[in-house]
C-alpha positions as CSV (number, residue, x, y, z in Angstrom):
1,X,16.0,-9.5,-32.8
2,X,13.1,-12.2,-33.0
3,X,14.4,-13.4,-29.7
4,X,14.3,-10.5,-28.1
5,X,10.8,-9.4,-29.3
6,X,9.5,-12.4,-27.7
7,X,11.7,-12.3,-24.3
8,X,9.9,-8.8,-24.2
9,X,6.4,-9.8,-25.2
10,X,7.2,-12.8,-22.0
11,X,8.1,-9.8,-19.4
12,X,4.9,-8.1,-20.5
13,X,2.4,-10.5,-20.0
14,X,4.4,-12.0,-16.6
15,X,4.1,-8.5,-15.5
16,X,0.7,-8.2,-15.9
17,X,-0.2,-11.7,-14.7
18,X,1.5,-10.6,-11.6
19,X,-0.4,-7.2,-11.0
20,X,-3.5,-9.2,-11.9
21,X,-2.9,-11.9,-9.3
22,X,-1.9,-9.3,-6.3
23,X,-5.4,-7.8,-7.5
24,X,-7.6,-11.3,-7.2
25,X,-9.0,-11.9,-4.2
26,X,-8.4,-7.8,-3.2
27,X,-10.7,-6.7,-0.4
28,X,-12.3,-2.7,-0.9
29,X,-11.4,-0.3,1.7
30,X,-12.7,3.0,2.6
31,X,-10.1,5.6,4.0
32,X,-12.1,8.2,5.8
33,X,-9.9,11.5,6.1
34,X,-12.0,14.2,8.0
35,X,-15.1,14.8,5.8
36,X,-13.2,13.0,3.1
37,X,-12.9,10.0,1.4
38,X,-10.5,7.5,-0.4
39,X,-11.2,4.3,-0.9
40,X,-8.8,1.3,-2.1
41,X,-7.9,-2.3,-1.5
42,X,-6.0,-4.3,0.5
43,X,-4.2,-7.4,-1.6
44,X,-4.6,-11.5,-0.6
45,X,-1.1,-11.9,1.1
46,X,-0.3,-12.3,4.9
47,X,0.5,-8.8,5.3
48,X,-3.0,-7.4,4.0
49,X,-5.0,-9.9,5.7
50,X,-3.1,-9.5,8.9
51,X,-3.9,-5.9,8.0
52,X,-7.5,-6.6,7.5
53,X,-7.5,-8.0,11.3
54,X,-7.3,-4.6,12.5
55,X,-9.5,-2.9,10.9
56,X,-11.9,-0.6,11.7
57,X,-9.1,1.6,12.5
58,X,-8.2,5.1,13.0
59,X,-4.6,6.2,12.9
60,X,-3.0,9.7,13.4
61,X,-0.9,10.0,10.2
62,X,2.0,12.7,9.6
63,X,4.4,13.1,6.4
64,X,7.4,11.7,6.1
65,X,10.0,12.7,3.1
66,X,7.5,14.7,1.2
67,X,6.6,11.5,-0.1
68,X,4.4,9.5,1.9
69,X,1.7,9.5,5.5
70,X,2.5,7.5,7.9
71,X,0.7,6.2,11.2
72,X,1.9,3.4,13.5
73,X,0.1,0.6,13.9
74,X,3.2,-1.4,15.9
75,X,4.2,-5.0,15.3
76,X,0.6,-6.0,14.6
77,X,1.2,-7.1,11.0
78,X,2.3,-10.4,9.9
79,X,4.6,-10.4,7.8
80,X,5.8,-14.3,7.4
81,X,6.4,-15.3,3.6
82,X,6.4,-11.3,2.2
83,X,9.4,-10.6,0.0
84,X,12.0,-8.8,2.1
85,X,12.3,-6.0,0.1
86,X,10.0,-3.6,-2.0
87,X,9.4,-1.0,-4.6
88,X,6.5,1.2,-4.0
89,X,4.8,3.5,-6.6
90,X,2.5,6.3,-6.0
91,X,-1.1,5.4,-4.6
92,X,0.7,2.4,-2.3
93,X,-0.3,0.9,0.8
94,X,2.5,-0.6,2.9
95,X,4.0,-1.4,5.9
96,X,7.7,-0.6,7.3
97,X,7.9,-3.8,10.4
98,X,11.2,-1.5,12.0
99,X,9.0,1.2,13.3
100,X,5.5,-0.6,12.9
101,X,4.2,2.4,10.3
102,X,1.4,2.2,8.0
103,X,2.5,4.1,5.0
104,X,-0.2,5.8,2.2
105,X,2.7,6.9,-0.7
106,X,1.5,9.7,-2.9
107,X,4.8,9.9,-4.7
108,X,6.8,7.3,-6.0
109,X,9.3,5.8,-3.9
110,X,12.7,3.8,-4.8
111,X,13.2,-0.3,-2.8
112,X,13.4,-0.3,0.7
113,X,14.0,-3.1,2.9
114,X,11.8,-4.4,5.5
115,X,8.8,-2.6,3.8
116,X,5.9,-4.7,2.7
117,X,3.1,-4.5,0.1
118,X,-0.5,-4.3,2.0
119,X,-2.5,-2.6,-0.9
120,X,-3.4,0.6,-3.2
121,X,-5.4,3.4,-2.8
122,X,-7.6,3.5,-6.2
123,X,-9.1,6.6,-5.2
124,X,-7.9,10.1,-3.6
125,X,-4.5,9.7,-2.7
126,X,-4.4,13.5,-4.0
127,X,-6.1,13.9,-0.4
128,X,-3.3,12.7,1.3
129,X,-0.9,14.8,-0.8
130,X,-2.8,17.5,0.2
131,X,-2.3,17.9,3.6
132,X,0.0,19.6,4.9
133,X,-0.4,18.9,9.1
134,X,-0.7,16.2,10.9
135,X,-4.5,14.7,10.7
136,X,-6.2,11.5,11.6
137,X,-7.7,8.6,9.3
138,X,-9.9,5.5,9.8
139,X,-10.0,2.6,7.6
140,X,-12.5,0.2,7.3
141,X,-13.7,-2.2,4.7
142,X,-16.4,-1.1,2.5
């Protein structure tokens, strides 16, 4: 039992080494939906700062799945190094390279492959739940 209690007590603090490390060297975002606004970050790997590159930028988003908006920003992000396979939660940022779609989740969402982590939005992903048409964002760092 005295192993296990310290296996678990070595997951917990990886874990949140890990989520503190994707979070160091972050850069803020603001996410302007109409006369809205979310804001969020974009992490330190290849894919955010290839994402970064593009930015300001204004992207007509639509839902997919009742789970998440998404907007095509074609082959433009680098994806080199990324894992090949993620697990996003709600408030997300990511990128699915097959059809070049920047995707805002506002509901948790199981591994896909060929989706990569870009970032979170740490405020008003309720707005994106929200809507229930087609409508238009522009990101820009803050």
């Amino acid at each position: 039992m005295k192993k296990l209690s310290i296996i678990f007590c070595a997951m917990l603090f990886f874990v949140n080494y890990a989520g503190a490390e994707e979070m160091k060297g972050s850069t803020e975002i603001e996410i302007i939906i109409g006369n809205e606004k979310a804001e969020g970050i974009v992490y330190d790997n290849n894919a955010g700062k290839s994402f970064l590159e593009l930015l300001p930028l204004t992207i007509k988003m639509t839902d997919y799945n009742n789970t998440e908006k998404i907007g095509k920003v074609g082959n433009k992000i680098n994806t080199k190094g990324e894992p090949q396979a993620y697990d996003p939660d709600k408030s997300d940022i990511a990128y699915y390279q097959p059809f070049g779609n920047l995707c805002f989740f506002y509901r948790d969402f199981g591994l896909s492959y060929s989706l990569y982590s870009v970032g979170k939005v740490t405020k008003g992903i309720e707005i994106f739940a929200g809507k229930n048409s087609d409508f238009e964002i522009t990101v820009k760092r803050k």
